[in-house]
Kinemage of the C-alpha trace (Angstrom):
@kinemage 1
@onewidth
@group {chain A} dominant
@subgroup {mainchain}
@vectorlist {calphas} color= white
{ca unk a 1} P 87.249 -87.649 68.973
{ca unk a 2} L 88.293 -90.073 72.080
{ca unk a 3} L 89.752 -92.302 69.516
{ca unk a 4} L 91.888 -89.778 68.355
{ca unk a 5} L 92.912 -87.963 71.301
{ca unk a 6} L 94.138 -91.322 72.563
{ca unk a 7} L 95.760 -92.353 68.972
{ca unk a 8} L 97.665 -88.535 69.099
{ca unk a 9} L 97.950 -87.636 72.879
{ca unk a 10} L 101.709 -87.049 72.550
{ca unk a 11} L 101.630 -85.012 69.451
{ca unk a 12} L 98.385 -82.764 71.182
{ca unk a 13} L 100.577 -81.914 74.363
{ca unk a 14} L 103.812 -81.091 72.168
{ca unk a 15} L 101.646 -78.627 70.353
{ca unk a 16} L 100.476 -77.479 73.515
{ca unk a 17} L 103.389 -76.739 75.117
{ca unk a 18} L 104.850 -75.203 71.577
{ca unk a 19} L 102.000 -73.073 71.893
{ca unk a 20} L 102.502 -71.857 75.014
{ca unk a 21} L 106.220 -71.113 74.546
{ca unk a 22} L 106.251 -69.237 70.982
{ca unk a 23} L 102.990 -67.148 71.879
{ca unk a 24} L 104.777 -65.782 75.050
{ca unk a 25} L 107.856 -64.349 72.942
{ca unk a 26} L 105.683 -63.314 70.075
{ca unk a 27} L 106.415 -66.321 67.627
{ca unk a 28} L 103.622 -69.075 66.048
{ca unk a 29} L 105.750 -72.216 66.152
{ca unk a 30} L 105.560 -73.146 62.477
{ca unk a 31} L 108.945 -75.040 62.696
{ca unk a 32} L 108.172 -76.808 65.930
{ca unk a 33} L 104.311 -77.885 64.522
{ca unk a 34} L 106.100 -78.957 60.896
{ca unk a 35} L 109.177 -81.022 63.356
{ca unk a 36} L 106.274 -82.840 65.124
{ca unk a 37} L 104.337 -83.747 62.886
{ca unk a 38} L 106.896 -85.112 60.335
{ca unk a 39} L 107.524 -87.883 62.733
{ca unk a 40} L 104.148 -88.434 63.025
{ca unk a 41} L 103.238 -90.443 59.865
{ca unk a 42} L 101.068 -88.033 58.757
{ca unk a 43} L 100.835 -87.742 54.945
{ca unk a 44} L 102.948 -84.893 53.895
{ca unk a 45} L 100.711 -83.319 51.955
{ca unk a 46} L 98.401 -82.690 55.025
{ca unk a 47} L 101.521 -81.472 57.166
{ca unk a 48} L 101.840 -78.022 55.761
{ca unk a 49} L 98.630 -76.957 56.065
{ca unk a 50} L 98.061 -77.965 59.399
{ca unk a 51} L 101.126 -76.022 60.476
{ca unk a 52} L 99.818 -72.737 58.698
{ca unk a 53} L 96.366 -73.299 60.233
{ca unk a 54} L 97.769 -73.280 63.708
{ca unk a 55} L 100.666 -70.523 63.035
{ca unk a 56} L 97.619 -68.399 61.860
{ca unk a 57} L 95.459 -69.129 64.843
{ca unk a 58} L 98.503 -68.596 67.880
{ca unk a 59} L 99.778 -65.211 66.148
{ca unk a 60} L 96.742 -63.583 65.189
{ca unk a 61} L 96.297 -62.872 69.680
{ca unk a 62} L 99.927 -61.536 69.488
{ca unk a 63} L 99.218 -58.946 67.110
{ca unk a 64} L 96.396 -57.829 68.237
{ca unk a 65} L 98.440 -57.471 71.531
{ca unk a 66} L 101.321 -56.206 69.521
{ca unk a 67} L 98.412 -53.586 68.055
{ca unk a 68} L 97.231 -52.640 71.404
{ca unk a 69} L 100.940 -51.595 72.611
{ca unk a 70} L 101.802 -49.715 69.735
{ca unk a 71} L 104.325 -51.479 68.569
{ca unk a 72} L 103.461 -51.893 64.863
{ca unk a 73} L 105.117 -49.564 62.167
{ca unk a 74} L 103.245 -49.950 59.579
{ca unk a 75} L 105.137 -48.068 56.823
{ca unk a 76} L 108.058 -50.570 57.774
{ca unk a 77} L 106.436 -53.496 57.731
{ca unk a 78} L 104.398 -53.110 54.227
{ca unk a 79} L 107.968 -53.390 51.961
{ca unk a 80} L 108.913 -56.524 53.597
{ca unk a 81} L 105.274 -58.225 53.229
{ca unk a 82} L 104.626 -56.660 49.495
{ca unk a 83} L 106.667 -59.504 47.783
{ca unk a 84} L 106.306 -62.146 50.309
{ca unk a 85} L 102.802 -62.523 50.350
{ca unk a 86} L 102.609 -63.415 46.495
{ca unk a 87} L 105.288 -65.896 46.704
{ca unk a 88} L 103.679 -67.299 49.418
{ca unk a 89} L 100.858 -68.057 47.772
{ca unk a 90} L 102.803 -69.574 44.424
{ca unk a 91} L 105.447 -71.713 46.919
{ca unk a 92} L 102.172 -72.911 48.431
{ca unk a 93} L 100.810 -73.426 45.083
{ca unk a 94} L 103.259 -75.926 43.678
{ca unk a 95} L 103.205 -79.444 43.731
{ca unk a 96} L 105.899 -81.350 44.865
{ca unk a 97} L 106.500 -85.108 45.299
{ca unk a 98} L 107.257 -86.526 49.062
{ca unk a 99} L 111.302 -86.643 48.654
{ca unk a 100} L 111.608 -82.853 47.478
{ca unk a 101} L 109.231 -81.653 50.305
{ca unk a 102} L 110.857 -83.650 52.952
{ca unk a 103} L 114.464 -82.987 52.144
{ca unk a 104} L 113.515 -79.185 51.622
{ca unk a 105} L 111.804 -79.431 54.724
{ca unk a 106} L 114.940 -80.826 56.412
{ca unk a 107} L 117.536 -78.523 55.099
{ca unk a 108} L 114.974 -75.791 56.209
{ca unk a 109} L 114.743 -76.804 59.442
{ca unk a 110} L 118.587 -77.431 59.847
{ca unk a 111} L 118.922 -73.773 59.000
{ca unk a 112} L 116.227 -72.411 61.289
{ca unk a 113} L 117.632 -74.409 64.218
{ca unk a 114} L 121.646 -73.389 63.481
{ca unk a 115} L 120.262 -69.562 63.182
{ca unk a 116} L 118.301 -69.720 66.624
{ca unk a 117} L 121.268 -71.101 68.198
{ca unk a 118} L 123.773 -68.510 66.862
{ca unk a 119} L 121.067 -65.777 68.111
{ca unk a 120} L 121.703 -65.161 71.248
{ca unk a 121} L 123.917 -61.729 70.877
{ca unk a 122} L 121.391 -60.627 68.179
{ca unk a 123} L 117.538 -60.888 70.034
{ca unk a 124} L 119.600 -59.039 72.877
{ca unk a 125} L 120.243 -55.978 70.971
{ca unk a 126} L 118.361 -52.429 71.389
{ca unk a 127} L 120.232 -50.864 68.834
{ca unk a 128} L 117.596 -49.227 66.269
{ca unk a 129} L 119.013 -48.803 62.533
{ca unk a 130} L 117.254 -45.652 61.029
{ca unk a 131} L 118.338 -46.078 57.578
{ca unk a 132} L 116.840 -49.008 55.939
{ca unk a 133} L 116.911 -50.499 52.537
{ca unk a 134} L 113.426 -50.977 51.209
{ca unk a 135} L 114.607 -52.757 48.073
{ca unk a 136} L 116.746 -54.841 50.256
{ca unk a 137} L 114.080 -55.615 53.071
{ca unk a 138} L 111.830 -56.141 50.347
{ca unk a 139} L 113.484 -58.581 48.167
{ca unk a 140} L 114.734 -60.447 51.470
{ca unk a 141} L 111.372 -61.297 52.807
{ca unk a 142} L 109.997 -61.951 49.414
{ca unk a 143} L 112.200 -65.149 49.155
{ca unk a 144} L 111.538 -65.890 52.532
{ca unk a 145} L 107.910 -66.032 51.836
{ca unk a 146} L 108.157 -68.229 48.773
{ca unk a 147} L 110.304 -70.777 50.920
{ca unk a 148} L 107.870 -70.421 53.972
{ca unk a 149} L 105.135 -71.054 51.127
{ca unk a 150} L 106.745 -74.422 49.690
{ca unk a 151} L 107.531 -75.642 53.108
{ca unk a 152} L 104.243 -74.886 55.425
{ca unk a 153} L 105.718 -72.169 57.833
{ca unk a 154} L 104.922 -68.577 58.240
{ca unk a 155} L 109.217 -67.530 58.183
{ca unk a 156} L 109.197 -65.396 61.029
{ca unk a 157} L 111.779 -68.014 62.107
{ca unk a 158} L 114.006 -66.265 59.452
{ca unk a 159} L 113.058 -63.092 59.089
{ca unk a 160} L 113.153 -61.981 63.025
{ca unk a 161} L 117.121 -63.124 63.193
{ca unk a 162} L 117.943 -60.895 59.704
{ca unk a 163} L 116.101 -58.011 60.872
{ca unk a 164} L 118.316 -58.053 64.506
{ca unk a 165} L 120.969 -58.263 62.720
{ca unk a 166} L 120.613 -55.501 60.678
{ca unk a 167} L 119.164 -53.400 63.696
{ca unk a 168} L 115.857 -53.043 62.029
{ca unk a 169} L 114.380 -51.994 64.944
{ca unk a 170} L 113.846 -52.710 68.347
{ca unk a 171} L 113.306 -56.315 69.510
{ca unk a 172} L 109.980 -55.929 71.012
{ca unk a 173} L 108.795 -54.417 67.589
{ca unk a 174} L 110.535 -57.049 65.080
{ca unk a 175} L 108.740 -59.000 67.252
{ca unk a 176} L 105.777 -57.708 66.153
{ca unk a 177} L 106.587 -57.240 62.699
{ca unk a 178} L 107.263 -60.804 63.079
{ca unk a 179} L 103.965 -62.005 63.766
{ca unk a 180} L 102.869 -59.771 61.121
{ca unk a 181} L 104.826 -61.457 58.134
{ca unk a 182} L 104.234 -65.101 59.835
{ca unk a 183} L 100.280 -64.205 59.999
{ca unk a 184} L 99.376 -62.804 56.119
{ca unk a 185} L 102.274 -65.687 54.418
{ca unk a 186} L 100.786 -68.452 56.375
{ca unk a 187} L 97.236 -67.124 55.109
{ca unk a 188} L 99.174 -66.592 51.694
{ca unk a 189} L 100.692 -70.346 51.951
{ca unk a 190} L 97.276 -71.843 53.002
{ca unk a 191} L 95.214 -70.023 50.176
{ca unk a 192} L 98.193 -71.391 47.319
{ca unk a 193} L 97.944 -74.974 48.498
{ca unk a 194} L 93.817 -74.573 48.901
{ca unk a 195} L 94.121 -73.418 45.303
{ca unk a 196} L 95.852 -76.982 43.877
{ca unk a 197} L 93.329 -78.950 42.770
{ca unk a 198} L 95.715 -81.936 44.979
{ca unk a 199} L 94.867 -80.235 48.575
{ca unk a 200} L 93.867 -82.530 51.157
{ca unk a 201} L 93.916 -81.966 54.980
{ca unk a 202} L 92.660 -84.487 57.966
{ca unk a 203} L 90.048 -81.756 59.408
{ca unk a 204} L 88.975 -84.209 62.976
{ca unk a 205} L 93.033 -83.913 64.168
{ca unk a 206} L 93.352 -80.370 62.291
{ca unk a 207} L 90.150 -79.336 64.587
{ca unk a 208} L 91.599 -80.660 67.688
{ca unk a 209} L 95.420 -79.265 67.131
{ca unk a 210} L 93.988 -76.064 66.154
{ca unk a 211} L 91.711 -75.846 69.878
{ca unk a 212} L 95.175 -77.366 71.294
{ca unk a 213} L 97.122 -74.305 70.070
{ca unk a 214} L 93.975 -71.728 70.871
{ca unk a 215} L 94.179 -72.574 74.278
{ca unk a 216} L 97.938 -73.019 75.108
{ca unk a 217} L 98.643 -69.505 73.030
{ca unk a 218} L 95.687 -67.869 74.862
{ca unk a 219} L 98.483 -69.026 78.254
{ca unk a 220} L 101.448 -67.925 76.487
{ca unk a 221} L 99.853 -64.497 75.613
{ca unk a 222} L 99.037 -63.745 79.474
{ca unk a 223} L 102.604 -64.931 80.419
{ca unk a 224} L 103.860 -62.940 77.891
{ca unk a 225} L 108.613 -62.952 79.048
{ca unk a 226} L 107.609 -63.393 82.675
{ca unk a 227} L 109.072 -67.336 82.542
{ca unk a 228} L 110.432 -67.642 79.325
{ca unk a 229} L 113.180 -65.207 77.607
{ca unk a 230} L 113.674 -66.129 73.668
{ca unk a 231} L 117.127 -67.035 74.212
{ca unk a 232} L 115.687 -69.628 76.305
{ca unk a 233} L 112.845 -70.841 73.773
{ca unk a 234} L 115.233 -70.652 70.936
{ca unk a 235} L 118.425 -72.788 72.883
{ca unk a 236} L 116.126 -75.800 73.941
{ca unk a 237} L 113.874 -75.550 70.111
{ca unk a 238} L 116.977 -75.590 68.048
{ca unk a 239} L 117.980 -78.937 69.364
{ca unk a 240} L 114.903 -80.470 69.143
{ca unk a 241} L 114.439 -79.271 65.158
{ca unk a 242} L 117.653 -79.726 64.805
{ca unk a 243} L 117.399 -83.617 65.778
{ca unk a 244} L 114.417 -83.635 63.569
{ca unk a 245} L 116.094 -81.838 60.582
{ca unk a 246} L 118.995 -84.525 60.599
{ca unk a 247} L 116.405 -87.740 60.737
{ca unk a 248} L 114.662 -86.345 57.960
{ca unk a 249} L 117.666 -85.750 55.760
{ca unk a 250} L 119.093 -89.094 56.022
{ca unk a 251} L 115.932 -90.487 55.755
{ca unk a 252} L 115.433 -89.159 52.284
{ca unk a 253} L 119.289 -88.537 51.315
{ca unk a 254} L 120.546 -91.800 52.023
């Protein structure tokens, strides 16, 4: 365990302090965990599940936070999991060669970090929209979830700007609908790649990333906006994935 605390020190405190930031606006960092660690080496097939483990470890505390302020409508939420969750579990399910994940991985992460930076007028807004679409909602987080599946992320770092922008409700409960749909399609996700008969996962630096996120969400949870706002979080993330998003692609484009 020394041995590998010293051979992944850097990556352990990035998690950390990922941890710590997403868990205090209500997030689980599946973009950020995914950007670190595919600069890391790490074989790609390990990457996603990793990423899942920890997204479903830092978000579980926020709902049950999110549970214990009453900020969950349920009968809102259910339409916009009821597709994604299968397609979850089939995007996780599919095999795909290096190249394809890691330039799918890289246009996904250019788009997360272009919509966090564009955010800032929508995560500000406390206008409510009473008249939603479930067919709409629906359809829109299903492909979210397949995507999220495929690439090892929960997609509350798409759904959460969509829903503000159609005024799906108010922030602090997308928010929590947020770590809803990023906790059941990163379980989804997990339980499709456990399912191919190819899964393989490095359980000694899993173990120790997944106590590295425990801890440092257990923080963010108890600091909850006090330090950090999510225009704040998003602004310094999105050039950081960004950066990542752009190595990748000409990595494997070029």
């Amino acid at each position: 365990m020394i041995t590998l605390f010293q051979e992944f020190w850097f990556v352990i405190l990035l998690f950390f302090l990922v941890s710590i930031l997403y868990s205090s606006v209500g997030f689980g960092g599946g973009s950020s965990y995914l950007a670190i660690l595919a600069l890391t080496g790490i074989i790609f097939t390990q990457i996603r599940a990793t990423s899942l483990l920890c997204n479903i470890l830092v978000v579980s505390s926020n709902i049950f936070l999110f549970h214990q302020q009453k900020k969950i409508e349920w009968k809102k939420v259910m339409p916009l999991i009821l597709l994604s969750v299968p397609l979850a579990y089939i995007g996780g399910y599919l095999k795909i060669n290096q190249q394809t994940f890691f330039v799918l991985l890289g246009f996904t992460l250019l788009f997360a970090s272009i919509t966090m930076w564009i955010s800032k007028k929508i995560i500000t807004s406390d206008t409510k929209n009473v008249h939603q679409n479930h067919l709409k909602n629906g359809s829109i987080g299903g492909v979210i979830g397949f995507i999220s599946g495929m690439v090892g992320i929960g997609g509350g770092i798409f759904l959460a700007p969509f829903l503000h922008l159609i005024h799906w409700n108010t922030p602090k409960k997308i928010a929590a609908t947020a770590s809803i749909f990023i906790f059941v399609n990163s379980i989804a996700g997990l339980l499709g790649q456990v399912s191919n008969p190819d899964f393989t996962i490095n359980w000694p630096l899993t173990s120790l990333l997944l106590i590295t996120v425990f801890i440092g969400g257990q923080i963010g949870n108890r600091l909850s906006n006090r330090y950090f706002t999510a225009i704040q979080l998003k602004k310094a993330t999105a050039i950081l994935i960004a950066f990542v998003s752009i190595r990748i692609l000409i990595k494997y484009l070029f």
